[in-house]
C-alpha positions in Angstrom: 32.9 -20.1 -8.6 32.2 -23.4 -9.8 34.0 -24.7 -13.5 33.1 -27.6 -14.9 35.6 -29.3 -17.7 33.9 -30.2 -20.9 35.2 -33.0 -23.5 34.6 -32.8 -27.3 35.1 -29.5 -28.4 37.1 -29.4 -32.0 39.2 -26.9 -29.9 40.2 -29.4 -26.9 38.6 -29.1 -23.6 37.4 -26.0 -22.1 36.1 -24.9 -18.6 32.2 -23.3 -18.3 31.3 -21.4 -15.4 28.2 -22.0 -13.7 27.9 -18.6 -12.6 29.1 -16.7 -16.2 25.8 -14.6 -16.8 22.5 -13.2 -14.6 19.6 -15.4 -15.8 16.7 -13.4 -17.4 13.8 -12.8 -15.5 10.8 -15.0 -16.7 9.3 -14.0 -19.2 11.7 -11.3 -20.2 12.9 -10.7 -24.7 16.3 -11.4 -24.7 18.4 -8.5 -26.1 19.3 -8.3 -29.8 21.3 -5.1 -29.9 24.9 -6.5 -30.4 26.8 -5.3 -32.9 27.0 -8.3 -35.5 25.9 -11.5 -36.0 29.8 -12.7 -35.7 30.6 -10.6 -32.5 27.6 -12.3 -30.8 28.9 -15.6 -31.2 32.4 -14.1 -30.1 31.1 -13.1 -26.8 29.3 -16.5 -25.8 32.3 -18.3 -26.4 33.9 -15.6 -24.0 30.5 -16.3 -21.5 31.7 -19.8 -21.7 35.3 -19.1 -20.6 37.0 -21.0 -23.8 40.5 -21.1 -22.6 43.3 -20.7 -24.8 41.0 -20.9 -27.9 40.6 -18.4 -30.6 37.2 -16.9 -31.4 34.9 -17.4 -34.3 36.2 -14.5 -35.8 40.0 -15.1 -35.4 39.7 -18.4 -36.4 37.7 -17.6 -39.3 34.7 -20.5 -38.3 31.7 -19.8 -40.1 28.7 -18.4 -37.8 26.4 -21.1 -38.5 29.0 -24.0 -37.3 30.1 -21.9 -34.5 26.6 -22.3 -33.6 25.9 -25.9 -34.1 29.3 -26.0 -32.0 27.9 -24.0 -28.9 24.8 -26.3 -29.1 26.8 -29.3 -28.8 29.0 -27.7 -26.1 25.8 -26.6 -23.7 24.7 -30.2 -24.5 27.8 -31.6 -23.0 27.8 -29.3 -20.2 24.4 -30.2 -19.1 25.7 -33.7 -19.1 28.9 -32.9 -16.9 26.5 -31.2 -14.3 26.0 -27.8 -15.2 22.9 -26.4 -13.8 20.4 -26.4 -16.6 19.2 -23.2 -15.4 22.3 -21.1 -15.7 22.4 -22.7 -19.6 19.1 -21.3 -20.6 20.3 -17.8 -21.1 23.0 -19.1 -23.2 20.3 -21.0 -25.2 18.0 -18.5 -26.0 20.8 -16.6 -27.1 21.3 -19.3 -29.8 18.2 -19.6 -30.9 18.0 -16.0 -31.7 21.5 -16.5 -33.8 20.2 -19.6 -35.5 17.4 -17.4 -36.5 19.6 -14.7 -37.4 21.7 -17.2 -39.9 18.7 -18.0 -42.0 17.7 -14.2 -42.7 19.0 -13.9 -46.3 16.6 -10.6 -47.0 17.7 -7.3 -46.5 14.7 -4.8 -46.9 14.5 -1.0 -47.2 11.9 0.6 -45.3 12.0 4.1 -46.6 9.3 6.9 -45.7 5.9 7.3 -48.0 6.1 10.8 -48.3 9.8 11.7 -48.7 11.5 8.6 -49.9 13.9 8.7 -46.6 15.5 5.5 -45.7 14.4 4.5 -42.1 15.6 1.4 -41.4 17.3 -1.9 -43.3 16.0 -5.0 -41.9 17.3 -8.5 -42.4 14.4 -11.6 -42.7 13.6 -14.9 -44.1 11.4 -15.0 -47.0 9.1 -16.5 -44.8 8.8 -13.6 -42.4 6.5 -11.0 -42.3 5.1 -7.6 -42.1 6.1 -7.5 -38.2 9.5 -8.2 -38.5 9.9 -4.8 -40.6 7.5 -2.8 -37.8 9.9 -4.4 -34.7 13.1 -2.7 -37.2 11.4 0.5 -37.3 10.6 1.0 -33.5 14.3 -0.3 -32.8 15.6 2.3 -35.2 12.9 5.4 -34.0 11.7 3.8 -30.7 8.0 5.8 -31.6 5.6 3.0 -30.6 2.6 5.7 -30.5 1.6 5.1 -34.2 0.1 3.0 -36.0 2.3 1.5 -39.2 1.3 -0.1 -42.3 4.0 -1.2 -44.7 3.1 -0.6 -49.2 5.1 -3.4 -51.6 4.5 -2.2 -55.2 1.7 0.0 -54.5 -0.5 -2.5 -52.3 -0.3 -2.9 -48.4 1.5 -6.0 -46.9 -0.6 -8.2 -44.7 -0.2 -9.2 -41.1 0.1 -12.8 -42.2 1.3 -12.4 -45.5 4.7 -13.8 -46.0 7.4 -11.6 -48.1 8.2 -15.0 -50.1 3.8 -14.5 -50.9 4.3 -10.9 -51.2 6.9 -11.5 -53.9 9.3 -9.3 -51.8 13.1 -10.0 -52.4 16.7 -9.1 -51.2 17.2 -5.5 -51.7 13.5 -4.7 -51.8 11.7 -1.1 -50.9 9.0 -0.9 -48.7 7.2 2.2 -48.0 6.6 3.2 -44.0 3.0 4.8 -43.4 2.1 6.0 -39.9 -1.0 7.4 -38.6 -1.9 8.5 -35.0 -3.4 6.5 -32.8 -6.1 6.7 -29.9 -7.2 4.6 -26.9 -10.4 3.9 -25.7 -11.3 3.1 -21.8 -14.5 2.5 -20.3 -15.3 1.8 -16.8 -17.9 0.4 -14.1 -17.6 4.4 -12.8 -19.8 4.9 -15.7 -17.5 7.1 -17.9 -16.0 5.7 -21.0 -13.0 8.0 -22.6 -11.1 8.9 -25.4 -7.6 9.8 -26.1 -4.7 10.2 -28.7 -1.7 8.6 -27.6 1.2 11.0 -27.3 5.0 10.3 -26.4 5.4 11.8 -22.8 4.3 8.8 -20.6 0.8 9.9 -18.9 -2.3 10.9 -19.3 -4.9 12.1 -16.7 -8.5 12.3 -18.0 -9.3 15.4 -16.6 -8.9 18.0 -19.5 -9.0 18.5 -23.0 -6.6 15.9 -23.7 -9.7 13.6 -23.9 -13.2 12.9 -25.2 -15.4 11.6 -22.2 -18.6 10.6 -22.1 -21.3 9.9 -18.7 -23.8 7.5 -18.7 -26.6 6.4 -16.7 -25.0 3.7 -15.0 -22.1 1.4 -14.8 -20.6 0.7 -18.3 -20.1 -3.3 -19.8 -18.7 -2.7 -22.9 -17.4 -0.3 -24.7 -16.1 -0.2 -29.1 -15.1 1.8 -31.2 -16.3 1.5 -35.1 -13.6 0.3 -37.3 -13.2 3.9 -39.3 -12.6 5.1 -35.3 -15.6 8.0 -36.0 -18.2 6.2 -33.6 -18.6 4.9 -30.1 -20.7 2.2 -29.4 -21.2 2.0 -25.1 -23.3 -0.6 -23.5 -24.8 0.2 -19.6 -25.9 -1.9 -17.1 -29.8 -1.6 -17.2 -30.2 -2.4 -20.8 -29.1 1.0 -22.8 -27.1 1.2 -25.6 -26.0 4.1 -27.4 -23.5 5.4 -30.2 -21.8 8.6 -29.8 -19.5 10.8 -31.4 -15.7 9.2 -30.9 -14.5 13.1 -31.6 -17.1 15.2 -29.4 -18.2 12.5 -27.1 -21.8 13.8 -27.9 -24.9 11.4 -28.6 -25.6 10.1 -31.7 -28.6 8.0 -31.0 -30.2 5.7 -28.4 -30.5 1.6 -30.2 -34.1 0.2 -29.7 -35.1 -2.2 -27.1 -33.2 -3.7 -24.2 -29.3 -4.3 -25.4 -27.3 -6.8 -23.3 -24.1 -6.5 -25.6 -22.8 -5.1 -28.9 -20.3 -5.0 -31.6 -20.0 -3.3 -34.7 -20.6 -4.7 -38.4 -16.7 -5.0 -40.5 -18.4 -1.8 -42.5 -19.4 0.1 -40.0 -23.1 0.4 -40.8 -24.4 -2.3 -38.2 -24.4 -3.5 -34.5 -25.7 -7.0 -33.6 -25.7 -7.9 -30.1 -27.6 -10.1 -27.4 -31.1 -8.7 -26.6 -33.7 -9.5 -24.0 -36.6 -12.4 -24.6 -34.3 -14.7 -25.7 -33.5 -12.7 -29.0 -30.4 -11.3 -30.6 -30.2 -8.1 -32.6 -29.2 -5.9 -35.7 -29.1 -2.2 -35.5 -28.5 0.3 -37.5 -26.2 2.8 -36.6 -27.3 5.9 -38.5 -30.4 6.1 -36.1 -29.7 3.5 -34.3 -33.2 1.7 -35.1 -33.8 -2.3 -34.5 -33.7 -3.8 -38.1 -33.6 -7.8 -37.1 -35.3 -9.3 -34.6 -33.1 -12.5 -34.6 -36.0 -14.6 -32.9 -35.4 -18.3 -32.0 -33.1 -19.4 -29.1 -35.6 -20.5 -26.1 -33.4 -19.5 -23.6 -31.2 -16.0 -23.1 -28.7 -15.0 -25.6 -25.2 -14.5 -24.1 -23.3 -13.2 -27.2 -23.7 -12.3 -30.7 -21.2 -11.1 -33.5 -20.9 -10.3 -37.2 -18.8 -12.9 -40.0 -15.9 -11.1 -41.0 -17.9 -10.4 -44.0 -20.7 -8.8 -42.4 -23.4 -11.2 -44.3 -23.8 -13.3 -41.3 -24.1 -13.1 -37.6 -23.4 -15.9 -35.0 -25.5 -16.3 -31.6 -24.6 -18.4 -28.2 -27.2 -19.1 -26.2 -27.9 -20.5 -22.4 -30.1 -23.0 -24.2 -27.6 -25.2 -25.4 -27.1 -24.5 -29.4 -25.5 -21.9 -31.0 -27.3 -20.5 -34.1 -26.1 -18.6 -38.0 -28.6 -16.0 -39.5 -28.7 -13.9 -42.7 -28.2 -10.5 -41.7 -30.6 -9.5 -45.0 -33.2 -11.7 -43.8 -33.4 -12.4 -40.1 -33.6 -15.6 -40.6 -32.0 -18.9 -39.3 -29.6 -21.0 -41.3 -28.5 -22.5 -38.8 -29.1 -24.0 -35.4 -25.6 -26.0 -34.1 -26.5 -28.5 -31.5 -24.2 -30.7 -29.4 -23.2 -29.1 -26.2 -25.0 -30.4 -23.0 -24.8 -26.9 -21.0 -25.4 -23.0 -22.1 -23.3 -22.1 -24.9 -21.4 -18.9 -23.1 -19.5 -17.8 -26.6 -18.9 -18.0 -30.5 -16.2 -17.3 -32.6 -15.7 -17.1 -36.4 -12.5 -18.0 -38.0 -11.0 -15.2 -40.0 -11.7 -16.3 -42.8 -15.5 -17.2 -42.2 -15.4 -20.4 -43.1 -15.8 -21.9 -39.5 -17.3 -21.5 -35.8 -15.9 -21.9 -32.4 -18.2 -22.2 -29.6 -17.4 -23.0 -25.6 -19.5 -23.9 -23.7 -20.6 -24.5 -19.8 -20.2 -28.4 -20.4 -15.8 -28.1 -20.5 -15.9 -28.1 -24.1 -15.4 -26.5 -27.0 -16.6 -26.8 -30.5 -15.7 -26.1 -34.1 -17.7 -26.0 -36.6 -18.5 -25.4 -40.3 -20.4 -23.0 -41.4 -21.8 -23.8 -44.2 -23.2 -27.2 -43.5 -23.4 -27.3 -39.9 -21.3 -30.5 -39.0 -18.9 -30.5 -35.8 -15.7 -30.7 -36.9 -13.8 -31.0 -33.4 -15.2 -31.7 -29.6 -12.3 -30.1 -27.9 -12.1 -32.0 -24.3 -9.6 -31.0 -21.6 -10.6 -28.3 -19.7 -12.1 -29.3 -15.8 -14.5 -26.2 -15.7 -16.7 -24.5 -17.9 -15.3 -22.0 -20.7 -15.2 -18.8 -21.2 -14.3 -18.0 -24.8 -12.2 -18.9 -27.5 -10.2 -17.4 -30.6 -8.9 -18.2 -34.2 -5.3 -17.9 -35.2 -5.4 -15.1 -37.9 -4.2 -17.9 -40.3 -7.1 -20.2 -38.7 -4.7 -23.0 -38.0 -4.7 -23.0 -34.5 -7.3 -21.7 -32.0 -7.3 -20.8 -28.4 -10.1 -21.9 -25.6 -10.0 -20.1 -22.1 -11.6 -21.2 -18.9 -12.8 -20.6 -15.4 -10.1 -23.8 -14.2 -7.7 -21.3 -14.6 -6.1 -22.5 -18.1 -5.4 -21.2 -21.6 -5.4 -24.4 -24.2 -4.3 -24.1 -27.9 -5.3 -26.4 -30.5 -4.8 -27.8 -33.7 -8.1 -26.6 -35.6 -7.6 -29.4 -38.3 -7.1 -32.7 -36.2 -8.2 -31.3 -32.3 -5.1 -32.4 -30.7 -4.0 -30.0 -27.7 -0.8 -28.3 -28.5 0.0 -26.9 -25.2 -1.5 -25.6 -22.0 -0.8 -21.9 -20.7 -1.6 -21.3 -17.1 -3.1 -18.4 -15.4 -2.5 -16.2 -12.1 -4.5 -17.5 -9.2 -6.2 -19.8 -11.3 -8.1 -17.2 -13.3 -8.3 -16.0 -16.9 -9.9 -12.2 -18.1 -8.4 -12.8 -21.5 -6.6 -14.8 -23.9 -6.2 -13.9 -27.7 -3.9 -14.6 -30.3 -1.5 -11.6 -32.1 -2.3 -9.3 -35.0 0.2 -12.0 -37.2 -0.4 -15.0 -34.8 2.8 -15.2 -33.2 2.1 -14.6 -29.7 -0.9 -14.9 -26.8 -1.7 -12.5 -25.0 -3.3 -13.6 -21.3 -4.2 -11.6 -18.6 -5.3 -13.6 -15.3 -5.9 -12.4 -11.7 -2.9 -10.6 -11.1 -1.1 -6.9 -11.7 0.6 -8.4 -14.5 -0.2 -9.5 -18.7 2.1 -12.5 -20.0 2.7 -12.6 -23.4 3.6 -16.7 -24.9 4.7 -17.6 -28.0 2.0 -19.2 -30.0 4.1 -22.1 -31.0 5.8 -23.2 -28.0 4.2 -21.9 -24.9 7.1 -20.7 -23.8 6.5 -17.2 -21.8 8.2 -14.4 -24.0 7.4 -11.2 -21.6 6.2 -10.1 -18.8 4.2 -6.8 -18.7 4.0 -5.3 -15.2 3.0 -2.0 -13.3 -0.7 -2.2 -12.5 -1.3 -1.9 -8.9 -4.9 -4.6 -9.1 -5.6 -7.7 -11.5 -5.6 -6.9 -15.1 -9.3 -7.4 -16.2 -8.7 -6.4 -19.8 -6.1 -6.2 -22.3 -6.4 -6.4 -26.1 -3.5 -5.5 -29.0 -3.6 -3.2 -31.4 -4.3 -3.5 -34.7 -1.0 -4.2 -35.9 0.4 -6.2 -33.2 3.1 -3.3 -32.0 0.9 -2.4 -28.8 -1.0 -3.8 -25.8 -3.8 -2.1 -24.1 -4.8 -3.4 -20.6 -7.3 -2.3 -17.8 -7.0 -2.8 -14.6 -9.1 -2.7 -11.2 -7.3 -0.2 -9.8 -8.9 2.3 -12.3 -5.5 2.8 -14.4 -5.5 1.6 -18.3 -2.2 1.3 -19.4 -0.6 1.0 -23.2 2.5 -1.7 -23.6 4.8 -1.8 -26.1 4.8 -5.6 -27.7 8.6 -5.5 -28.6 10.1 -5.1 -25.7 7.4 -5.0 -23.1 7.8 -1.3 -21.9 5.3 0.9 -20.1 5.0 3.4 -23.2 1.6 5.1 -21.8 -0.4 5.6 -18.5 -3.5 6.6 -18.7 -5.6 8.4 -15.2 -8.9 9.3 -14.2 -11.0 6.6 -13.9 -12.6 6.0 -10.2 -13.9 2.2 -11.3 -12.5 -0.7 -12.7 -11.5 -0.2 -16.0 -13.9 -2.7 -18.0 -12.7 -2.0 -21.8 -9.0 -0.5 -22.9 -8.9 -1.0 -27.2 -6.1 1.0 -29.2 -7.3 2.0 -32.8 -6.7 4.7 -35.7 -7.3 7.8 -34.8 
């Protein structure tokens, strides 16, 4: 075992051993389960082999220059020779303790209904909702429901800050949970529904499901957002809305559907049609309200504002387009790229467009006047979509070279450059609260990065075939993927656990969502 002499320490030289502690797989949370923020910093200077040297807490060092001190130290030892690789645990390690110093907060998170305390968590005023969730599923380890946290009688955002939400040291926060359920669809022409139960597998073959046949292989598959309708698109041009409970038809949409989405309120689908059109349905009776008539070549995509008033289109002639959802008509046409326009985007909060295109590039835009705001140029192949930040400061682009890009919406500068599998990406989109990317890419595995570094945080492994789909919930605790091998399987975000498996399907699974149930 190798030891290495380091100079400089306020406690005289000590020896580090290059072999003090098994590196963390890639990808892979380090562990935050030690007992105090004071004991953690005890046992890296024990990692580090300080000899003759009294720890933080005999000595009576404050935690934050105990820190700044191990810093230094890894520093020096880098310097002296150490393998940089055998340091990185130890690093990681103090970032999370740095982190841990500035959490002046501590927050009760007590049930709604009968006012029992389930968890203190410590936070910066600058943390958020997700922080209390990741507390709770330490505390109860129940990932299988859905959680929304009340301050004063009104419901903490995702993004909302507690120093925005007026929260404050010794604050109570109520817990809400409500059940959850998981859609799949497949190319086997089935699409199924299920409530997610603690136990660790389901197998679609009973009444532990809703499931549904149709005439041919399905596309796309969503759920409404008040989780009471299904919305399944077929190869062949049908598209129908069914009963998320029974499974039973609801009502056939008009005319040849190529894809689908539902409206924020639930009343409307808009999706590409044939003849170069886009449409609105309604999905009481699923009749064809707008005929969104001008693109002069196919469209490949089309989706609601968050405010349902307007709906974007991509189209293989080049332009993307903005309509009035009350009218039909065109407000828009947003000209620029040089190939077929493959997707569109909206911010979150409305305000702006992202398009990507066959040309390498993306686009934002704004969407009231029309004017590019950014050409975003880096990518060697065409694109396959892109996605806002939830705060609408960053967005993602993914394409077929293989790459995940994240960008600076304001000024268009690349931030950083995630890599898939095999050179492929199936999906890329930012977190619930914007703190993570999820990627899937043509392999058994999902990676999860942070959204401000790059850096791979997790690795989520146990499909048998590439991951063709994967998508979070909506509060950021869980990740639903589907996989070629005909398995969808639900993740927990924390810690990157296998929490559900879910059997039956005979195709590729095409579309894996987790929403209320």
């Amino acid at each position: 075992q190798d030891r290495v002499a380091v100079p400089g320490s306020r406690h005289g030289p000590i020896a580090i051993s290059t072999r003090f502690s098994k590196r963390r797989p890639a990808g892979e949370m380090a562990s935050s389960n030690w007992p105090s923020f004071s004991g953690t910093v005890g046992a890296l200077y024990g990692l580090f082999a300080i000899e003759d040297n009294p720890s933080p807490s005999e000595s009576g060092s404050e935690p934050v220059s105990c820190v700044e001190e191990l810093q230094q130290i890894i520093a020096r030892a880098e310097g002296q020779g150490v393998e940089s690789e055998a340091l990185d645990d130890l690093r990681h390690r103090l970032e999370e303790l740095a982190n841990e110093a500035q959490k002046d907060l501590t927050i009760v998170v007590r049930h709604a209904v009968s006012g029992e305390v389930v968890t203190s968590v410590r936070a910066r005023p600058t943390d958020t909702s997700a922080c209390l969730r990741e507390g709770v599923l330490r505390e109860t380890g129940d990932a299988l429901t859905a959680m929304r946290f009340i301050f004063q009688t009104r419901v903490l955002a995702d993004t909302e800050t507690f120093e925005e939400a007026g929260v404050i040291d010794g604050s109570d926060v109520l817990l809400v949970r409500s059940p959850l359920q998981c859609l799949t669809a497949s190319f086997d022409g089935t699409s199924r529904i299920c409530r997610l139960r603690e136990g660790g597998g389901i197998k679609f073959n009973g009444d532990e499901a809703t499931a549904t046949a149709e005439a041919g292989p399905v596309l796309s598959a969503a759920l409404s957002p008040s989780g009471e309708s299904l919305l399944v698109v077929c190869s062949g041009g049908d598209g129908c809305i069914r009963s998320a409970r029974t499974g039973e038809l609801s009502c056939y949409l008009g005319g040849w559907v190529a894809s689908g989405e539902f409206s924020m309120d639930g009343r409307f689908i808009a999706g590409a049609a044939d003849n170069c059109t886009a449409r609105i349905w309604s999905t009481k009776n699923g009749e064809c309200l707008r005929v969104l008539n001008g693109h002069t070549d196919d469209v490949k995509s089309a989706l609601f504002s968050p405010d349902g008033a307007l709906v974007a289109t991509a189209s293989c002639d080049g332009t993307a387009a903005i309509w009035e959802v009350a009218t039909g008509h065109r407000i828009l046409s947003l000209a620029g790229h040089t190939d077929a326009v493959r997707s569109v985007a909206f911010s979150v909060d409305g305000s702006q467009v992202a398009t990507t295109s066959m040309d390498a590039t993306a686009r934002l835009w704004d969407v009231v006047s029309g004017n590019c705001l950014q050409v975003l140029r880096g990518h060697g192949k065409a694109l396959s979509g892109a996605h806002f930040s939830p705060d609408g400061a960053r967005v993602l682009t993914a394409s077929f070279d293989g790459t995940v890009r994240v960008w600076d919406a304001a000024s268009g500068e690349c931030l950083f450059v995630l890599l898939g599998e095999n050179n492929v990406v199936n999906t890329a989109t930012f977190s619930p609260d914007g703190s993570l990317v999820l990627v899937a890419s043509a392999s058994e595995s999902l990676h999860l990065f942070s959204a401000e570094t790059g850096e791979c945080r997790m690795t989520l492994s146990g499909h048998e075939d590439w991951v063709r789909v994967a998508n979070f919930s909506p509060d950021g605790a869980l990740v639903a993927s589907g996989s070629y091998d005909g398995t969808a399987r639900i993740w927990s975000a924390l810690d990157g656990q296998c929490v559900q498996l879910l059997e039956g399907h005979t195709g590729a699974v095409v579309a894996a969502s987790v929403a209320a149930a």
